[in-house]
Every structure is written in structure tokens, then in C-alpha cells.
C-alpha positions as CSV (number, residue, x, y, z in Angstrom):
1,X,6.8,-32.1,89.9
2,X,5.0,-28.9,90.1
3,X,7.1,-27.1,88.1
4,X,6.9,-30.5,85.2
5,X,3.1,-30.1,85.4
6,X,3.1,-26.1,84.6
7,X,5.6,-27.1,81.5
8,X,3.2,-29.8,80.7
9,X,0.0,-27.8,80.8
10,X,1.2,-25.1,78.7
11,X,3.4,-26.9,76.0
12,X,1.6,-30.3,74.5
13,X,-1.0,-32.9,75.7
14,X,0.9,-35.4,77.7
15,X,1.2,-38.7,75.7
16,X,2.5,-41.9,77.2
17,X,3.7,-44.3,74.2
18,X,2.7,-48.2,74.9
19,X,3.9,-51.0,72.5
20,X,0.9,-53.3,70.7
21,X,2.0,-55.6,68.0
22,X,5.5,-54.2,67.6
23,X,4.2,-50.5,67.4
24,X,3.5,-47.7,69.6
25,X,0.6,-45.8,70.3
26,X,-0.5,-42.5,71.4
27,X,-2.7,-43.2,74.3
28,X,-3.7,-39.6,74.2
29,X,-5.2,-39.5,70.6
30,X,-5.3,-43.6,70.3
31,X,-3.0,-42.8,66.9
32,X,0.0,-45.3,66.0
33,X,3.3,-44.6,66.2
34,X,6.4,-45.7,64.7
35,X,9.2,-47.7,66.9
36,X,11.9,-45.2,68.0
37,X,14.7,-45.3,64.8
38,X,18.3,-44.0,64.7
39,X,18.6,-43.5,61.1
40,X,17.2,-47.4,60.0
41,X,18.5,-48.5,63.3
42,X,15.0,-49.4,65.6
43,X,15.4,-49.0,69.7
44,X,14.5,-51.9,71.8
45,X,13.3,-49.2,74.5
46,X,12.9,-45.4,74.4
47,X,15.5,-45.4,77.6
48,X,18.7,-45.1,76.7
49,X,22.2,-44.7,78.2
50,X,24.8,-41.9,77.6
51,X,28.3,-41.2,77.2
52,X,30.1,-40.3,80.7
53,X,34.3,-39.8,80.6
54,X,35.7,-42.5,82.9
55,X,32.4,-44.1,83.5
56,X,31.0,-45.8,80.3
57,X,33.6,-48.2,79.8
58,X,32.7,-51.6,77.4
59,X,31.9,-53.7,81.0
60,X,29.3,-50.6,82.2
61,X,27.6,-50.4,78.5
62,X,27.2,-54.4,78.8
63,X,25.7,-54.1,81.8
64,X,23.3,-51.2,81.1
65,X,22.2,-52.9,77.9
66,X,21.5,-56.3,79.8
67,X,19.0,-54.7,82.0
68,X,17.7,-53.0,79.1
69,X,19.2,-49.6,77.6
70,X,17.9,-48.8,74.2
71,X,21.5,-48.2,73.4
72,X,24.8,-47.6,74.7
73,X,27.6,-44.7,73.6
74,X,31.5,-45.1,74.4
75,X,33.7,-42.8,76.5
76,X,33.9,-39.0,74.3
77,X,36.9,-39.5,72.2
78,X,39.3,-36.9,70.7
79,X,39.1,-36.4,67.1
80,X,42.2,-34.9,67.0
81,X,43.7,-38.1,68.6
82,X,41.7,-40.2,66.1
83,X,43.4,-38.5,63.2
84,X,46.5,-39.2,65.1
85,X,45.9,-42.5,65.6
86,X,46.5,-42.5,69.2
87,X,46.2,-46.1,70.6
88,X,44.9,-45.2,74.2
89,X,41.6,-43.1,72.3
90,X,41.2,-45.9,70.0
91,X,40.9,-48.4,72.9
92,X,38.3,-46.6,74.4
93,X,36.1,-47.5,71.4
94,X,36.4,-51.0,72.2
95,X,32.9,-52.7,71.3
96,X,31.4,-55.7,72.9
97,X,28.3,-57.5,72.0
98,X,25.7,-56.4,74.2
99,X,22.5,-56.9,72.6
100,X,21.7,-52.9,72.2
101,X,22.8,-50.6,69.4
102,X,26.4,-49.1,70.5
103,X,27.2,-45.7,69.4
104,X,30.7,-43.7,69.4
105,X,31.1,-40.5,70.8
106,X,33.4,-38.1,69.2
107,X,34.5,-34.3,70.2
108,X,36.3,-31.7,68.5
109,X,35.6,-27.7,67.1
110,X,37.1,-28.0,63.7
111,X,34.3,-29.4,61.4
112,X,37.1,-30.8,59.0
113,X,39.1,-32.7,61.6
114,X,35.7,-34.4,63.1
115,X,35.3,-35.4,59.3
116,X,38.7,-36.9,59.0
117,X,38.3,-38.9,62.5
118,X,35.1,-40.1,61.1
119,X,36.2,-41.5,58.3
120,X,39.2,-43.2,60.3
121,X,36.9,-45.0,62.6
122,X,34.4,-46.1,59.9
123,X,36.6,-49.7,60.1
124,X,35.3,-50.5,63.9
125,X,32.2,-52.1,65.0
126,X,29.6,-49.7,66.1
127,X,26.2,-48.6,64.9
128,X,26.0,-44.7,64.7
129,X,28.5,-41.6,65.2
130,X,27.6,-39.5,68.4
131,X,28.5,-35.5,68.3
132,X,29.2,-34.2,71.5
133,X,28.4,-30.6,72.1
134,X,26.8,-31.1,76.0
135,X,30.2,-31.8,77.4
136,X,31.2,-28.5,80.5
137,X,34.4,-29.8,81.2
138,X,36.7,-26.6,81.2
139,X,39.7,-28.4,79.7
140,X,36.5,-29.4,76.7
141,X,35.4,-25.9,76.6
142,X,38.5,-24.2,76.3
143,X,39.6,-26.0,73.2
144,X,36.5,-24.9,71.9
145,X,34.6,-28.0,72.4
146,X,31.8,-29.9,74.2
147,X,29.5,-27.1,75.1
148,X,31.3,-24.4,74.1
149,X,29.9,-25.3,71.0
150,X,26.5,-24.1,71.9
151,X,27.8,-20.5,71.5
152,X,28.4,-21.3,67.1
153,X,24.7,-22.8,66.1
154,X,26.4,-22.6,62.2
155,X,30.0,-24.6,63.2
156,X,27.2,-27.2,64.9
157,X,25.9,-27.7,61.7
158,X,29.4,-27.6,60.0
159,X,30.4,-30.3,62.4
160,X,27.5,-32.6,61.3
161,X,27.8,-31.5,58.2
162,X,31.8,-33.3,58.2
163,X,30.4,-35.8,60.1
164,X,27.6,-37.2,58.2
165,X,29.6,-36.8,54.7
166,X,32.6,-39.4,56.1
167,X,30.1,-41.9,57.2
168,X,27.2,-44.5,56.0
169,X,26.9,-44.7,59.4
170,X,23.2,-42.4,61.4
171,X,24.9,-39.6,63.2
172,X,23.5,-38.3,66.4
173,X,24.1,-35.1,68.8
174,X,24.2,-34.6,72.9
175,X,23.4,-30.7,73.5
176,X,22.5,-28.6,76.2
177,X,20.4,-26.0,77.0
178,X,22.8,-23.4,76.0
179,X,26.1,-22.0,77.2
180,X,24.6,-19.8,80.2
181,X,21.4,-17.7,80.8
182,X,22.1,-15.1,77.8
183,X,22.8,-17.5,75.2
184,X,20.0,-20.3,75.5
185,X,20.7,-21.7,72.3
186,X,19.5,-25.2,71.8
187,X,16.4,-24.4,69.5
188,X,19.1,-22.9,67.2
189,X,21.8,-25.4,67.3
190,X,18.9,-28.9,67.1
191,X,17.5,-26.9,63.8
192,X,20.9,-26.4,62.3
193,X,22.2,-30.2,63.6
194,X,18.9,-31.5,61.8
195,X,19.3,-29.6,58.4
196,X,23.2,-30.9,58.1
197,X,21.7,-34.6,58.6
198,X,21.8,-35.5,62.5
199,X,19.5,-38.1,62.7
200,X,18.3,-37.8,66.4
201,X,19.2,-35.3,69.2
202,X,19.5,-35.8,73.0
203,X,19.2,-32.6,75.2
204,X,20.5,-32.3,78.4
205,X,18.2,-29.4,79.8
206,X,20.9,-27.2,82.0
207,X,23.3,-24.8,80.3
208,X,26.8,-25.0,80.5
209,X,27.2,-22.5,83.4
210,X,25.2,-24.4,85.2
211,X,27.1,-27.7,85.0
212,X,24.2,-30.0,87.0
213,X,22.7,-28.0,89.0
214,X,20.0,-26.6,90.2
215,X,16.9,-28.6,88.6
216,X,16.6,-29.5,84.7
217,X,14.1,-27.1,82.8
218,X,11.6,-29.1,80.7
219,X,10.7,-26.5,78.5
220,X,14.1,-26.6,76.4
221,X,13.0,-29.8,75.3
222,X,9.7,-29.3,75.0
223,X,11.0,-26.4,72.3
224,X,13.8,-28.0,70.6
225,X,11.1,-31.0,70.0
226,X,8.5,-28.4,68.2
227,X,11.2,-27.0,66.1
228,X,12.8,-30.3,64.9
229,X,11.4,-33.3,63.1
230,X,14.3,-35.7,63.9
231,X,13.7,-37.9,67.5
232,X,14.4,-35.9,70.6
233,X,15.6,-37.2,74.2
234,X,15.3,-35.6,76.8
235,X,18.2,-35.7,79.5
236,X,19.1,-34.6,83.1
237,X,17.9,-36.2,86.7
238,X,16.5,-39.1,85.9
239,X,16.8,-41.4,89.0
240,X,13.3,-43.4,89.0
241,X,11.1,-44.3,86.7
242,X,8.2,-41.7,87.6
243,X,11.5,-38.9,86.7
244,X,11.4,-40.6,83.1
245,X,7.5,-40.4,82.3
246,X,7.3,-37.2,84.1
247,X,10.0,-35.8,81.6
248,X,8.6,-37.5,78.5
249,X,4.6,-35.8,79.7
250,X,6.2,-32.5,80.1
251,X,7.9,-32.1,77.3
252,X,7.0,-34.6,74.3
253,X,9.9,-35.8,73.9
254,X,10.6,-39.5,72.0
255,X,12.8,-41.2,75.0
256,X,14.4,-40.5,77.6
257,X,18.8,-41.2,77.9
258,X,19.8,-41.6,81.3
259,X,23.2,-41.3,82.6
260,X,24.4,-40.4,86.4
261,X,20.7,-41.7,87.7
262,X,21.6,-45.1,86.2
263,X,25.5,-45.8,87.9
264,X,25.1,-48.5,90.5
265,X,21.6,-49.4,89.4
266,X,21.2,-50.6,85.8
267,X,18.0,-51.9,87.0
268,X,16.0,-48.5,86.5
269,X,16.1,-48.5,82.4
270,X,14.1,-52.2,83.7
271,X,12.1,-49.4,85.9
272,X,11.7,-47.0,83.4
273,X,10.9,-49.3,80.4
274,X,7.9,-50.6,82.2
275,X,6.6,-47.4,83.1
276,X,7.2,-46.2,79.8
277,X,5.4,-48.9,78.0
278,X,2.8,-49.7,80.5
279,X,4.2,-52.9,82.2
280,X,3.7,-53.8,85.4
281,X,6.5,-52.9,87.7
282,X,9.7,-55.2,88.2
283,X,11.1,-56.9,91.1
284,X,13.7,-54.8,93.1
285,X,17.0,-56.5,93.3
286,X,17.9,-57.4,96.5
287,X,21.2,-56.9,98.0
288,X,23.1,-59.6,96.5
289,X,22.0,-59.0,93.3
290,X,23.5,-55.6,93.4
291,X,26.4,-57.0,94.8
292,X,26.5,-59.6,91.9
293,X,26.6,-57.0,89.4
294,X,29.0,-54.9,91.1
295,X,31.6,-58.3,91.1
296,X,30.9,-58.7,87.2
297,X,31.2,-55.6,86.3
298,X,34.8,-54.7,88.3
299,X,35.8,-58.5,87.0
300,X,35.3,-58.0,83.3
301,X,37.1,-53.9,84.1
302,X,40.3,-55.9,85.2
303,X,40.1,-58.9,82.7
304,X,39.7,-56.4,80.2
305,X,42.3,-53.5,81.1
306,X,44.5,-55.2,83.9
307,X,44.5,-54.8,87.6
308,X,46.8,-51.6,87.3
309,X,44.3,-49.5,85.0
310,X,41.2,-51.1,86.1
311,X,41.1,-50.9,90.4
312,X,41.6,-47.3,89.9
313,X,39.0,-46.8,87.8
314,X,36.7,-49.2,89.8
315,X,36.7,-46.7,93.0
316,X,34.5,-44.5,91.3
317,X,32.3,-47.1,90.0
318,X,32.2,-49.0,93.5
319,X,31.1,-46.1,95.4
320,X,27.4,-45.6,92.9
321,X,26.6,-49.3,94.4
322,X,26.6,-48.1,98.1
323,X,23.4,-45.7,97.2
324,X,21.3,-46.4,100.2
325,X,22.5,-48.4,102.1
326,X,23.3,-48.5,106.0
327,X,27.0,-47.0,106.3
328,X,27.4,-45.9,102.8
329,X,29.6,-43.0,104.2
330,X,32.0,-45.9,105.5
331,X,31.3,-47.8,102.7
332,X,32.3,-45.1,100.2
333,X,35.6,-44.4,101.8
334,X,36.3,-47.9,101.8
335,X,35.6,-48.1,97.7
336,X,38.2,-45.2,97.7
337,X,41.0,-47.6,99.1
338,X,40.1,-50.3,96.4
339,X,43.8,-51.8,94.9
340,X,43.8,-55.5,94.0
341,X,40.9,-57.2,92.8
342,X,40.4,-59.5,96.3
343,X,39.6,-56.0,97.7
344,X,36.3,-55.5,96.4
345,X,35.9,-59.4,98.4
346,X,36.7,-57.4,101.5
347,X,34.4,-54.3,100.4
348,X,31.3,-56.7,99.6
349,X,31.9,-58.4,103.1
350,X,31.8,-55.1,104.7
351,X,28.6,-54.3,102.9
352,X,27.4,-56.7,104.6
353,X,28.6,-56.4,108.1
354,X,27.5,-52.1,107.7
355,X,23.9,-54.2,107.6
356,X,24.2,-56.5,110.1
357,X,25.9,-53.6,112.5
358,X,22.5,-51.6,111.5
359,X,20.5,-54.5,112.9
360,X,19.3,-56.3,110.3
361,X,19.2,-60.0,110.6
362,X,22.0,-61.6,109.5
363,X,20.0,-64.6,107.8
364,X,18.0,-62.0,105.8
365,X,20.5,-59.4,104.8
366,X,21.0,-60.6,101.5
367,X,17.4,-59.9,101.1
368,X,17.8,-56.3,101.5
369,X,15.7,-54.9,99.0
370,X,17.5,-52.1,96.7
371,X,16.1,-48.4,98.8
């Protein structure tokens, strides 16, 4: 928090944006404000959720949106494989309705291919084109992609450049920082993003060296935001709502897009919103809830990819709902052995029993409020 309020002292007046009569205000300078736009898309909420590889599958993105992302963005998809037509990427761009603008995230290094997988996806449902150039996976980077980008500011701007001229679609762009502590590009990169037509840029504030950790630094954003005229979200460790307004203080920046923090606990974009636009606080979910949403979401995975793809894939997911709670180290394990859907009954039921064995009363567990 310190370190937040030194960025914040030094870079802008912090400003808090509150909604009146469908429009937001400054509350620092009491000066109105446009509703947050993609292009001639307007946000719900300045909270939104972004792309993760094996996490933000159609069933997550519905769920996220329910408890109130701004938007959602699909699984990173090649755009080599695009241009291929490869049927296992195209299914990953599977849309559902989910009551929040849905985005699809594309990767690649050659401007010209991006183009081409752009305009072969212009025939499915989403709303705007996502660019990733944030991505630190080595098998990203050494193909030239993800955030190995960060290194070319003028192939960024190629890439959007492509991008933008195969679609009537708003293009957007997930950055980082940089590619390591000698190349702290993002200033660079946003400006040349913005000039070939990118119509909003998130910013994860680590470089690619330093993958997620140690802390986020505020200031990147706070930077990129001065030097661009496009919206700017900022990203990295957001896990409670004060993390969000903090970020947005510090830095200036339009909204926030929340990723890890939100796995197992869709309810903070409800957390965050409220802060953000100066509602009262909602009601934790209690146990069950959680437990509700972990059953729907795991259901709709298997209904939609079949027990063989989907349990698999549920581990990981399973394992962001036991945040908290009495024997998640059991619990955890337990998500790991996860191979027929009438497991996660077994898994639930031991949720409950880790409670009960840490001596809460048995009539009120499912009252457990979320930690």
C-alpha cells in the first residue's frame, strides 16, 4: 500500500469514478465522464476479466460475467492455427450468451498472418479482437510471440495495424511492462498500438522476466495512461476490492481487468464494482454458494466438452474454490484426483466434513462465510 501511495502522490490526483444517471464522474474535480467504451461497445463495469490458457473456458466467462465482469476474452488462440483452420483452436472460441461483451484473443509475430486469422474469424459471434503481447510462456516467446513482442514496439504496431484492417470489429491489446529490467517498453509499444488503431489497452505491470512475481509496479500504468488517449486497464494482483481502487488511485487508469485474483471467487468483480462505483458493499457468499457455483460451472465444462476433456481440466479449476478454507491442503490434493463427474459429489462432501473436523457446527457449516 505504501509503495501505491508514493506512485499516487507523485503521478496524478487520485480519482474514484461513481455512476449518476448513466454517466461517471470525477469525484476529484466533480467533472463528468464518459461510460468506459471499446470502440462503440459501452462496459457494464470498469472490472473486467482476462484471457488465461486452460482457465477461461465458455462455462468460466459465463460465470464471471454473471457476477458482473465488464467483459470476458476466450482462451489465446493461434493465428497460425486459425489460417489453418484447425478445429480444436476454433472450438476454443466457442461463445455463449453471457450478458457481457466477449472478446477473442489472438497470438502470433507475423503482422500478416494475425491479419489473415482475423479475417477468418470475422464469421463467429464475438464483440472485439484481443492482441496478446503479455503472454511469458517460453513455448509463446520463443516463436516470437506473447511478450516477446514487447522487445519490437514497430511489429506491435504492424500487428494492430493487420489486425484492425481485416476487421469492423474494436481491436484491443494485453501488454506488459516490458521484456525485463533493460527493456521496459510499454510506453513505447501502448503509443505505437494506439496510432495503428487499438482501441483500448490492458497492462499487466511486471515484465516478462519477471513472470508474477515480486509485486506489480503502478507506475507503468500510470505512464502508458499519460502517453495514450485510448482507455487503459490496469492488471496484476488484484484479489479484493480495496487491490482494485487502490490500483485505479495510483495510477489513473480507466478499469481494472482481473484474472488469477478472480478463479474460485467470481464474486469479487461484485466486490470490486461496488467499490469502484461507490455502492455499498455485498453479501459474502457462504459456503454453499461457493460450492453451488463450483457444481455449475464443472457441470456445464463436461456437458459442453465431455467427461474425458472436461474432469481433467476441472482439477485445476476445483482447487481456486478451496481458497481459505479449513484443510484446503487436503482438499487440493483431493481436486487433483478428480475423474468422473460424481467425484466432485465426493469432493464437495469432503469440503464439508474438512469443516466439521475443524469444529465448526455441523448445522451451520453451510453458513461459512467466504474468508
Amino acid at each position: 500500500a505504501g509503495t501505491a501511495q508514493a506512485v499516487t502522490e507523485r503521478v496524478r490526483t487520485p480519482k474514484i469514478w461513481l455512476p449518476c444517471g448513466g454517466a461517471f464522474f470525477d469525484n476529484s474535480e466533480e467533472q463528468p465522464m464518459e461510460p468506459l467504451k471499446i470502440g462503440n461497445i459501452i462496459l457494464p463495469h470498469r472490472a473486467v476479466f482476462g484471457p488465461m490458457a486452460g482457465f477461461t473456458d465458455a462455462p468460466c466467462r459465463r460465470l464471471m460475467a454473471q457476477h458482473g465482469a465488464g467483459f470476458t476474452v476466450s482462451e489465446m488462440v493461434s493465428s497460425r492455427a486459425l489460417v489453418y483452420g484447425d478445429h480444436k483452436t476454433v472450438s476454443l472460441l466457442k461463445a455463449e450468451p453471457n450478458g457481457a461483451p466477449y472478446g477473442v484473443q489472438i497470438f502470433g509475430e507475423v503482422p500478416e498472418i494475425m491479419g489473415e486469422a482475423t479475417a477468418a474469424i470475422e464469421q463467429y459471434e464475438f464483440d472485439f479482437v484481443d492482441i496478446n503481447m503479455g503472454c511469458p510462456a517460453p513455448k509463446i516467446v520463443s516463436g516470437g510471440a506473447g511478450s516477446k513482442l514487447m522487445l519490437d514496439p514497430d511489429r506491435c504496431g504492424r500487428i494492430v495495424e493487420q489486425v484492425v484492417a481485416n476487421t469492423k470489429r474494436p481491436v484491443t491489446v494485453k501488454m506488459r511492462k516490458g521484456w525485463d529490467a533493460d527493456h521496459i517498453t510499454a510506453v513505447e509499444c501502448a503509443k505505437a498500438c494506439e496510432q495503428a488503431g487499438a482501441a483500448l489497452i490492458a497492462v499487466h505491470a511486471r515484465t516478462r522476466e519477471q513472470m508474477y512475481t515480486p509485486g506489480i509496479d503502478p507506475e507503468i500504468i500510470a505512464r502508458v495512461k499519460d502517453a495514450v488517449r485510448v482507455p487503459v486497464l490496469g492488471n496484476g494482483d488484484i484479489h479484493s476490492a480495496e487491490d482494485a481502487v487502490e490500483m485505479m488511485q495510483a495510477t489513473g487508469c480507466d478499469g481494472v481487468m482481473i484474472a488469477r485474483g478472480a478463479l474460485g471467487d467470481p464474486w469479487l468483480f461484485e466486490r470490486v464494482n461496488a467499490a469502484i462505483e461507490g455502492l455499498p458493499a455485498p453479501k459474502a457468499p457462504n459456503l454453499q454458494a461457493r460450492m453451488n457455483a463450483l457444481r455449475r460451472q464443472v457441470e456445464e465444462m463436461v456437458e459442453q466438452k465431455g467427461e474425458f476433456v472436461a474432469m481433467p481440466q476441472a482439477r485445476s479449476q476445483t482447487m481456486h474454490y478451496m481458497k481459505g478454507l479449513k484443510g484446503a491442503a487436503n482438499l487440493r490434493r483431493y481436486c487433483c484426483t478428480l475423474t468422473h463427474l460424481e467425484d466432485l459429489d465426493e469432493l464437495i462432501d469432503a469440503v464439508f466434513e474438512e469443516q466439521r473436523k475443524a469444529g465448526i457446527d455441523p448445522d451451520d457449516v453451510r453458513e461459512v462465510p467466504f474468508p
